[in-house]
Backbone as XML, in Angstrom:
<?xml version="1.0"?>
<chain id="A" units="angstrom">
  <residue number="1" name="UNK">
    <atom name="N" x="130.312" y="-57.159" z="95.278"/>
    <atom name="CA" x="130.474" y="-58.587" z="95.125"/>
    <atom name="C" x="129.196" y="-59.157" z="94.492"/>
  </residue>
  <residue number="2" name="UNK">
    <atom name="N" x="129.160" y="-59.946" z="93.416"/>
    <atom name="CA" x="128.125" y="-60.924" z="92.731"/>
    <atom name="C" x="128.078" y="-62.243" z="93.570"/>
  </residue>
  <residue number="3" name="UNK">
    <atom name="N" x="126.703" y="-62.568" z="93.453"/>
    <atom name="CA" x="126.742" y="-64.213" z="93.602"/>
    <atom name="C" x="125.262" y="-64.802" z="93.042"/>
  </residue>
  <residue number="4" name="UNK">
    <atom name="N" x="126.124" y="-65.407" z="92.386"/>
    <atom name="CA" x="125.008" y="-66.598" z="90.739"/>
    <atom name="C" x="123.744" y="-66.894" z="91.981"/>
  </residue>
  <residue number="5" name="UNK">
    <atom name="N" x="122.903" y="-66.791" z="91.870"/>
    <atom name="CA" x="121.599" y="-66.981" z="91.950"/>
    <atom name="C" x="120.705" y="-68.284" z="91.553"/>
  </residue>
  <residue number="6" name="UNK">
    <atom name="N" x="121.036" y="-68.487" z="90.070"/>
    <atom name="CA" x="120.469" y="-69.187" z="89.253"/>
    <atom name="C" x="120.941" y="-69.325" z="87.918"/>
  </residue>
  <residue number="7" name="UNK">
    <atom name="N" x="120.344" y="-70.075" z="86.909"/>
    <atom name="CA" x="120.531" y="-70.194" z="85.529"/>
    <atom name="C" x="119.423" y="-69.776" z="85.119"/>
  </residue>
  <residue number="8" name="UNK">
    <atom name="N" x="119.391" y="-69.170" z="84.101"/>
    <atom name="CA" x="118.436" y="-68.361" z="83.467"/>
    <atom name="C" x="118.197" y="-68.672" z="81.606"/>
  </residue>
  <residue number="9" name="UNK">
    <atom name="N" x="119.710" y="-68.823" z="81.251"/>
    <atom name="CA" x="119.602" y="-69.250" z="79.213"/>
    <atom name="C" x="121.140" y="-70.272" z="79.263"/>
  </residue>
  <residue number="10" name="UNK">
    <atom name="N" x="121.210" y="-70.891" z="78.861"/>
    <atom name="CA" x="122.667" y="-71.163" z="78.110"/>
    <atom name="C" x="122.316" y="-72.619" z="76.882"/>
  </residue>
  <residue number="11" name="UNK">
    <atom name="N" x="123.005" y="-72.101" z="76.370"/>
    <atom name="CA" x="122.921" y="-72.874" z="74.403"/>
    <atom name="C" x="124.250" y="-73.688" z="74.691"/>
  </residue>
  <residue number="12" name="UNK">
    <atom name="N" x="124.107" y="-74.686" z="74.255"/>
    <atom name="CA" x="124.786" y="-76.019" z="74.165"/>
    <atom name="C" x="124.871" y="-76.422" z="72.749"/>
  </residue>
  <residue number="13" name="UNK">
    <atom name="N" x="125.928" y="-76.769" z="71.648"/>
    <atom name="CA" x="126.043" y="-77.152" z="70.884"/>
    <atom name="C" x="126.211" y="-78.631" z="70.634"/>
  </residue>
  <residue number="14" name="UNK">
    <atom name="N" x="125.600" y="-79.621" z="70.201"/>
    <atom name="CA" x="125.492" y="-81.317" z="70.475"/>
    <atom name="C" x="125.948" y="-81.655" z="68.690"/>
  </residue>
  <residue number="15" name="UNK">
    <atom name="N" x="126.243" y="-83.131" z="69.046"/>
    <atom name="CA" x="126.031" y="-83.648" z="67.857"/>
    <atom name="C" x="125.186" y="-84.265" z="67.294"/>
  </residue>
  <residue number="16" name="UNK">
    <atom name="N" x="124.376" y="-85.074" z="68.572"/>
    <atom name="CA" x="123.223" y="-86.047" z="67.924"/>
    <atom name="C" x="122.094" y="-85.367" z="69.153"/>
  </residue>
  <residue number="17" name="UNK">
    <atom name="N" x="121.296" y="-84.321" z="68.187"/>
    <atom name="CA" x="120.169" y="-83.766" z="69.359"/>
    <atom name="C" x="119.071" y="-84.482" z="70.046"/>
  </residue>
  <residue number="18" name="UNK">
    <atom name="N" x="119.018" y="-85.817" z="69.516"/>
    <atom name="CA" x="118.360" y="-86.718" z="70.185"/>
    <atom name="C" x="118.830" y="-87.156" z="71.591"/>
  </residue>
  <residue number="19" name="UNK">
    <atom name="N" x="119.755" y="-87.531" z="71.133"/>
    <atom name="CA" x="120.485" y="-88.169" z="72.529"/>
    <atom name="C" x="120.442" y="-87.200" z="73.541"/>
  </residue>
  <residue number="20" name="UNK">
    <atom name="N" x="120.753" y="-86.003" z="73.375"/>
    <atom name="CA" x="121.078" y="-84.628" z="74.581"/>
    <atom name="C" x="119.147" y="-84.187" z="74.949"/>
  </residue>
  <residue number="21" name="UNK">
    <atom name="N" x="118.523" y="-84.416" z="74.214"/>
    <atom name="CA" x="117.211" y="-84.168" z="74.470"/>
    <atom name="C" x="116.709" y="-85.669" z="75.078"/>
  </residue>
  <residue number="22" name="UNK">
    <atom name="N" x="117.185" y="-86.830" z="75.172"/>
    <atom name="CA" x="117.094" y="-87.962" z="75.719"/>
    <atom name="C" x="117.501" y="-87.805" z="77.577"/>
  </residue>
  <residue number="23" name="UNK">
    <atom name="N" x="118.802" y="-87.396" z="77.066"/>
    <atom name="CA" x="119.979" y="-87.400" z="78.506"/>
    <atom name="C" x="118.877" y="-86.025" z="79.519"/>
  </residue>
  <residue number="24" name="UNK">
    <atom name="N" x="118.671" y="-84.980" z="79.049"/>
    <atom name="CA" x="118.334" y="-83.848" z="79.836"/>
    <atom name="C" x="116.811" y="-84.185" z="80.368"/>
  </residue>
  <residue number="25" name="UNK">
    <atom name="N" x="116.077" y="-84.549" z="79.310"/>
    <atom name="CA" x="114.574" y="-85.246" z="79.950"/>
    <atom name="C" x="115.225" y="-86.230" z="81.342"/>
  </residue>
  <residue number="26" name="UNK">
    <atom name="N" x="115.721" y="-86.951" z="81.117"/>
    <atom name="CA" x="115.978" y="-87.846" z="82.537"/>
    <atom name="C" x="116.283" y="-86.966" z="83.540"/>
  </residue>
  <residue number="27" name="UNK">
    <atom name="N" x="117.123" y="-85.940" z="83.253"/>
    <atom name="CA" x="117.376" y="-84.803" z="84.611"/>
    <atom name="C" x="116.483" y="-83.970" z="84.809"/>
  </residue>
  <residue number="28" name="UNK">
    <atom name="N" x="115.331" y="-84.055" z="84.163"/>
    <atom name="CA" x="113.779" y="-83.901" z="84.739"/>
    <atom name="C" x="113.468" y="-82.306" z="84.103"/>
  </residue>
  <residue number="29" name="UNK">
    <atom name="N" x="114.410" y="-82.194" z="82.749"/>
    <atom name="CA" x="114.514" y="-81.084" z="81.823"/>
    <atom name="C" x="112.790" y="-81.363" z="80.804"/>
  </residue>
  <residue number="30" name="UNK">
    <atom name="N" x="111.810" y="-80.688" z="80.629"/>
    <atom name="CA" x="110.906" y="-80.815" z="79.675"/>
    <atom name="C" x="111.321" y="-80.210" z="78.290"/>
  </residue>
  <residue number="31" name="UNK">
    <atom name="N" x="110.921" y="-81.409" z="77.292"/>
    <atom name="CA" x="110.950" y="-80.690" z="75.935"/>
    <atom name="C" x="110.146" y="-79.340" z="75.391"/>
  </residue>
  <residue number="32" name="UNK">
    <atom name="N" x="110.065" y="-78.486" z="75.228"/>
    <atom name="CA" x="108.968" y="-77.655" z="75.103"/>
    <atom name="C" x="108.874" y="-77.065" z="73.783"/>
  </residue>
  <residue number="33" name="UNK">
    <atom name="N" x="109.836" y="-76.930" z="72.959"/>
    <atom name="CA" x="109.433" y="-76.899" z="71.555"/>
    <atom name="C" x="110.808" y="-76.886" z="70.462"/>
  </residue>
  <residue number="34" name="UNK">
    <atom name="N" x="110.773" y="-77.873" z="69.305"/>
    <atom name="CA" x="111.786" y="-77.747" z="68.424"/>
    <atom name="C" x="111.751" y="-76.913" z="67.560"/>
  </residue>
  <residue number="35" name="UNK">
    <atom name="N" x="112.719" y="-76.509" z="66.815"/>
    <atom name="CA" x="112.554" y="-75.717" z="65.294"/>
    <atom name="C" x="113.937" y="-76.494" z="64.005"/>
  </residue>
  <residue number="36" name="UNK">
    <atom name="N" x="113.259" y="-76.295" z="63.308"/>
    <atom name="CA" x="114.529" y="-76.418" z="61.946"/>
    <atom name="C" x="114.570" y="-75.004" z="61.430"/>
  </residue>
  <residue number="37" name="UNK">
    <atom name="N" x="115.178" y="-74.130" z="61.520"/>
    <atom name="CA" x="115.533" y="-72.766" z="60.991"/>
    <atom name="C" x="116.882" y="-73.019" z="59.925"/>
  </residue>
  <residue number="38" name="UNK">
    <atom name="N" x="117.064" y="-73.857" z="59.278"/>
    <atom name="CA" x="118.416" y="-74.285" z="58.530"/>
    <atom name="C" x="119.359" y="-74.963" z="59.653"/>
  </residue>
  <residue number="39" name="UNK">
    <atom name="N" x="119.425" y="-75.085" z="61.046"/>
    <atom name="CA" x="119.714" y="-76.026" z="61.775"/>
    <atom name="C" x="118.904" y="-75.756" z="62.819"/>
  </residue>
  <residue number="40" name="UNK">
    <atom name="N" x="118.956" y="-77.233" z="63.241"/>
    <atom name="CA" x="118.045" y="-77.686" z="64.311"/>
    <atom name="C" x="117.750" y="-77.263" z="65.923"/>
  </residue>
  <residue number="41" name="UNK">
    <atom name="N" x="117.087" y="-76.774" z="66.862"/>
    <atom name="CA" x="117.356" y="-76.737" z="67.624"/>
    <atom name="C" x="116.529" y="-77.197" z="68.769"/>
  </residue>
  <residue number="42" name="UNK">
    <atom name="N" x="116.782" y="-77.109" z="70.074"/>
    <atom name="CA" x="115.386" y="-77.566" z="70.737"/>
    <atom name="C" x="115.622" y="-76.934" z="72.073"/>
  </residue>
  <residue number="43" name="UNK">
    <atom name="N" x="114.552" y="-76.681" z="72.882"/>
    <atom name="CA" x="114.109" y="-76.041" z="73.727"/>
    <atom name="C" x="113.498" y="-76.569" z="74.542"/>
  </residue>
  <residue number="44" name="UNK">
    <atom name="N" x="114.723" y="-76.941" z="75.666"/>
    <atom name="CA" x="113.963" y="-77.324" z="77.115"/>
    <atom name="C" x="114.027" y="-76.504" z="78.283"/>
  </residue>
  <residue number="45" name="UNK">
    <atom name="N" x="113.493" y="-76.750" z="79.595"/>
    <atom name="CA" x="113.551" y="-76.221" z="80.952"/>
    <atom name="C" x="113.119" y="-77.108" z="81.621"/>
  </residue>
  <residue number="46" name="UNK">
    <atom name="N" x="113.488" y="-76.392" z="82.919"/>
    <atom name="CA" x="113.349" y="-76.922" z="83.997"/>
    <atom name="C" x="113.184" y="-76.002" z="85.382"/>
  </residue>
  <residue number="47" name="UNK">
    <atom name="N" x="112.123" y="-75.414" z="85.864"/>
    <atom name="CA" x="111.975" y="-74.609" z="86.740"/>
    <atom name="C" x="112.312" y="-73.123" z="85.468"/>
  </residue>
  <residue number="48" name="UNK">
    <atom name="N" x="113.072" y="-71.937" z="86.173"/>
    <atom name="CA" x="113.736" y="-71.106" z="85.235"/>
    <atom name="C" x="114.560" y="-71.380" z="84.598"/>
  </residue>
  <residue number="49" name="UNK">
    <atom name="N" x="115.501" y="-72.389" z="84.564"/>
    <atom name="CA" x="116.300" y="-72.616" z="83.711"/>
    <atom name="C" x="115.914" y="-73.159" z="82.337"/>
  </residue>
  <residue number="50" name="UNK">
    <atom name="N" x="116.282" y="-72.551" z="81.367"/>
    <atom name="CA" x="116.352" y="-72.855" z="79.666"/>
    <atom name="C" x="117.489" y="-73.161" z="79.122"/>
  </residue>
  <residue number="51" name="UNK">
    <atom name="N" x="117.275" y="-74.359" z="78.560"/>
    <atom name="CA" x="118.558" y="-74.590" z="77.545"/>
    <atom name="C" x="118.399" y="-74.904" z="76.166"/>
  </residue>
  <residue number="52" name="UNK">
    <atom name="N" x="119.463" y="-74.511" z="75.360"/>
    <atom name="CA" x="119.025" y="-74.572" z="73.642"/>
    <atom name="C" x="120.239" y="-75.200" z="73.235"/>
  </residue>
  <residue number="53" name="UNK">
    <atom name="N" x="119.627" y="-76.618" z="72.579"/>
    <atom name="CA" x="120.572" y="-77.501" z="71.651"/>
    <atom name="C" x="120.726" y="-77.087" z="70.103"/>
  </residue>
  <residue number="54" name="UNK">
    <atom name="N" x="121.796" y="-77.110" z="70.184"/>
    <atom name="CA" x="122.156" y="-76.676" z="68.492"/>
    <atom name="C" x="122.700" y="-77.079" z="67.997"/>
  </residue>
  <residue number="55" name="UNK">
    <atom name="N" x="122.530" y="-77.990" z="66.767"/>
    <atom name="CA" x="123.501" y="-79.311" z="66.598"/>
    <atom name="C" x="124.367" y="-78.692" z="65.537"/>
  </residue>
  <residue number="56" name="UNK">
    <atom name="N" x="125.799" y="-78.851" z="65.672"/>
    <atom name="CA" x="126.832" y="-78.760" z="65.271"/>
    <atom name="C" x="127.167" y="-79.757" z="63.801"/>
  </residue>
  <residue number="57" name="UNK">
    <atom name="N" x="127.047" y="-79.380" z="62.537"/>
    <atom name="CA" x="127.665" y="-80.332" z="61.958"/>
    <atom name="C" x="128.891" y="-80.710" z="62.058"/>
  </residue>
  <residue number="58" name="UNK">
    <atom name="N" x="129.468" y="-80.081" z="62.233"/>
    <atom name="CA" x="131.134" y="-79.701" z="61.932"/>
    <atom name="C" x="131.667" y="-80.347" z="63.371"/>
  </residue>
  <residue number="59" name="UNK">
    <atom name="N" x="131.130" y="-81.131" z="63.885"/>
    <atom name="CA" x="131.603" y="-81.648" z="65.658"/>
    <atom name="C" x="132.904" y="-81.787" z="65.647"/>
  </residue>
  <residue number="60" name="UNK">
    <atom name="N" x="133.829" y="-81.868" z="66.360"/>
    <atom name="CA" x="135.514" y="-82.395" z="66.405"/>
    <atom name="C" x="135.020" y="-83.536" z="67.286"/>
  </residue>
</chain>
């Protein structure tokens, strides 16, 4: 039998990476570093948990 522990990585695809890097700072997420690699992304945490915004042009 498994049982989740924690969060450790998960990537989130956004449309406006401001706003989701706005919204997650308030849930006490730190910015810790962006990149433009041909799309944008950004890199926060919080304790062990990491999350990576990746903005979607193509949003539905």
């Amino acid at each position: 039998m498994s049982c989740v522990t924690g969060l450790a990585h998960i990537g989130i695809y956004v449309k406006d990476i401001n706003i989701s890097i706005d919204f997650y700072k308030k849930l006490g997420f730190t910015l810790d570093r962006e990149e433009n690699p041909g799309v944008k992304l950004a890199f926060l945490s919080a304790g062990t948990a990491l999350i990576v915004f990746h903005v979607c042009l193509n949003f539905i």
